[in-house]
N, C-alpha and C positions, 0 to 999 in steps of 0.2 A: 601875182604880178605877171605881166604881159611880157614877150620875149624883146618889146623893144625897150619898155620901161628899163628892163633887165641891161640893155645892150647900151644904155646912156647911163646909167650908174658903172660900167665897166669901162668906158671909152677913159681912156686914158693915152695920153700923147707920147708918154715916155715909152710906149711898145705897140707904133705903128703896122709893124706887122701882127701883130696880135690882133689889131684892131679886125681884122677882114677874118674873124671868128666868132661864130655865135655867143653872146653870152651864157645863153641856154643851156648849149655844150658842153662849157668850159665847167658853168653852176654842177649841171648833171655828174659829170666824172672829175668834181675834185675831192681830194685829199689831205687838203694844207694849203699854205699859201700858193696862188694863181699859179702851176709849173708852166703853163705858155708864158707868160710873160717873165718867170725866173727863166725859159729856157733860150727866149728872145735875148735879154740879158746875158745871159751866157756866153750865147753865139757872139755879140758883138767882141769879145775876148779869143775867140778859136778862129781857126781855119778851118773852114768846113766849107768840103768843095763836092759837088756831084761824082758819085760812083763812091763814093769812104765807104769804107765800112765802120758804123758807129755801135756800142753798146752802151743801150739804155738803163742801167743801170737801177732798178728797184721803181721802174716807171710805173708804177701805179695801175690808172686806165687807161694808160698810154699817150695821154693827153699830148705830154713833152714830143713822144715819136714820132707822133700823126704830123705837128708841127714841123719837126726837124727835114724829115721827109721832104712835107711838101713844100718848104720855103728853100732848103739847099739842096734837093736833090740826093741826102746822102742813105745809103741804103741800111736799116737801123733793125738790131735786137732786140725788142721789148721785150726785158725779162725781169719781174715781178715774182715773189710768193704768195702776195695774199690774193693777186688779181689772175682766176685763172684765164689760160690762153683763149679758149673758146672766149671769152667774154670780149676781151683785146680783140679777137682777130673779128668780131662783129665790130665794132668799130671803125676798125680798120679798111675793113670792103667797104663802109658807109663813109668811108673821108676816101675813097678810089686811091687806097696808095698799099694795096695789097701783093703790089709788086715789089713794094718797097721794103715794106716793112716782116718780119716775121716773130710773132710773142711767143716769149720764151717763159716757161715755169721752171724758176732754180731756188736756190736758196744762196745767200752771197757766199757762202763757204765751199759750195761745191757748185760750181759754174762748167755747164759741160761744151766747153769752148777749146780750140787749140790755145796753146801758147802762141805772139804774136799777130796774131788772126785778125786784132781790129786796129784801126787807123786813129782811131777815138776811144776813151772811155767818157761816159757822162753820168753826172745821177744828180737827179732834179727831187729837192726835197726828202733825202732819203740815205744819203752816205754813211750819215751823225748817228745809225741805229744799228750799223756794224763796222766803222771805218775808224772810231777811235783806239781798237787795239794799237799796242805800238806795232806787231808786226802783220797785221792786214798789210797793207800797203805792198811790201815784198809778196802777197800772192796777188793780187788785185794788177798787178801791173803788168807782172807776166805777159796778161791776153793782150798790149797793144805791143804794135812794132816799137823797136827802138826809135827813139826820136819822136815817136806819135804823142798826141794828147791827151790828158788829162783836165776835167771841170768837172765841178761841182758847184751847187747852189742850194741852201738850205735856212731854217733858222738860226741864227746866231746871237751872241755878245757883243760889244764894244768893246769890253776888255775882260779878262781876267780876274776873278772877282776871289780872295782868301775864305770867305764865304759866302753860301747862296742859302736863299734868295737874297736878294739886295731887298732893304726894307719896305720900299714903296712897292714892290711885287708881290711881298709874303702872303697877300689875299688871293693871289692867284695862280701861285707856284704850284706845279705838279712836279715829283720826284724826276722823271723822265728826261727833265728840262736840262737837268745836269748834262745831258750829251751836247749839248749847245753851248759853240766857242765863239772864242774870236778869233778874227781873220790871222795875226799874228801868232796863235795857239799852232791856226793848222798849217801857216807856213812852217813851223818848227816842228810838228807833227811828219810833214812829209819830206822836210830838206836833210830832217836829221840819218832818216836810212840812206842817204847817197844817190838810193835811185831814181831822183827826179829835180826837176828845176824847177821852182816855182815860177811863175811869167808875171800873175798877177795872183793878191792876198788882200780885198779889200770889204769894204761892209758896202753895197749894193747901193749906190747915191737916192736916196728916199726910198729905200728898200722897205722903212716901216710904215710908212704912207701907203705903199705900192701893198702888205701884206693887210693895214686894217681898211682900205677900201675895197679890197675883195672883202673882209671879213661881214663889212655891213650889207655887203652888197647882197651876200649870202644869207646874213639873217634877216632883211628885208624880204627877200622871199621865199623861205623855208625854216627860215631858224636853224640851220646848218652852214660856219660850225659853232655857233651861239655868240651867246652878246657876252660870254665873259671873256673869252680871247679876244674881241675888240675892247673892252673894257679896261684889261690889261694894254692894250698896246696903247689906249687913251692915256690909263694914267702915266704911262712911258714914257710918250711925247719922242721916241726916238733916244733917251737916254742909255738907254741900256742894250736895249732889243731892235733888231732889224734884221736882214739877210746878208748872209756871207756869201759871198763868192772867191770860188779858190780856180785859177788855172797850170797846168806844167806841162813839163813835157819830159819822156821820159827818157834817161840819159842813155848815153852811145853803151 
């Protein structure tokens, strides 16, 4: 497939600024559902203003950073484990926001960051694979200022289910899936330790739309990351599965 073919199967209206990104790009360094336009999403929930200091939270190939960067001006950590830095920080010179940006290799347990140090915490795609403990959160908050922000964008439930899979899934369930809430799971998830306010707790308005039209767009051309996660989101219909998005802030 050709990089424009590419870029008219991606144009989508709901993340205008995303739209002024290759599709090629986005194809090239994804990992899950679209993190620009999760991370577009997101931002319309924060305050994010030039000069913050943000940390990217489990950013992948830094896709979300490159973005955050260069649409608000805020100065960003991209710090991933499985993505090393060298890899990120080629990217990085090639979107000119190497001024901006700087990739970090940690692992979420041991973050070598001051306490208070960031204006933001963010993680696009990626919280749900260490942020379920009940007490992550009490370390994880530490690194932003009091009163600074917290979001997160990932995939999710509708609701809370007494067993999984729910039956029209069972063809497609992978065990892993279980870290995948709903929006009300992780308001009660984060409001319960005291130390934050949630702002917003919601499932991403055509969040599943927005997840299987990157999916085909991807296996039109590549076959990555295949026709059965679209398949599954097909027979879904939005029932079940879509993206969560959580935002807070964290208290005095």
């Amino acid at each position: 497939m050709d990089d424009a073919e590419l870029d008219l199967l991606l144009r989508n209206e709901r993340y205008p600024r995303s739209g002024g990104y290759s599709g090629r790009w986005m194809v090239d360094g994804g990992m899950g559902p679209n993190p620009v336009w999760q991370a577009e999403a997101l931002a319309e929930c924060m305050r994010l203003e030039p000069g913050m200091r943000v940390l990217d939270m489990g950013c992948g190939t830094a896709l979300s950073s490159i973005f955050l960067a260069k649409e608000f001006g805020v100065e960003v950590w991209a710090t991933d484990l499985w993505v090393k830095p060298d890899e990120n920080l080629r990217r990085v010179v090639e979107a000119q926001v190497e001024d901006l940006i700087h990739p970090i290799h940690a692992e979420a347990h041991t973050l070598p960051f001051a306490e208070e140090f960031f204006d933001a915490l963010i993680s696009i795609g990626a919280y749900h694979y260490f942020g379920t403990d009940d007490l992550y959160l009490g370390y994880y908050s530490r690194f932003v200022k009091r009163g600074g922000q917290l979001g997160i964008s990932q995939p999710g439930l509708a609701e809370e289910y007494e067993a999984l899979p729910p039956p029209h899934l069972a063809p497609y369930w992978k065990w892993d899936f279980c870290a995948w809430h709903s929006p009300d799971w992780w308001r009660r998830h984060w409001e319960k330790t005291g130390l934050v306010t949630v702002e917003v707790a919601d499932r991403l308005p055509d969040g599943w739309r927005d997840w299987l039209q990157w999916n085909e767009a991807c296996d039109q051309d590549s076959g990555t990351p295949g026709r059965e996660e679209a398949q599954m989101l097909q027979a879904d219909a939005g029932q079940t599965l879509g993206l969560t998005r959580l935002t807070a802030h964290r208290n005095p």
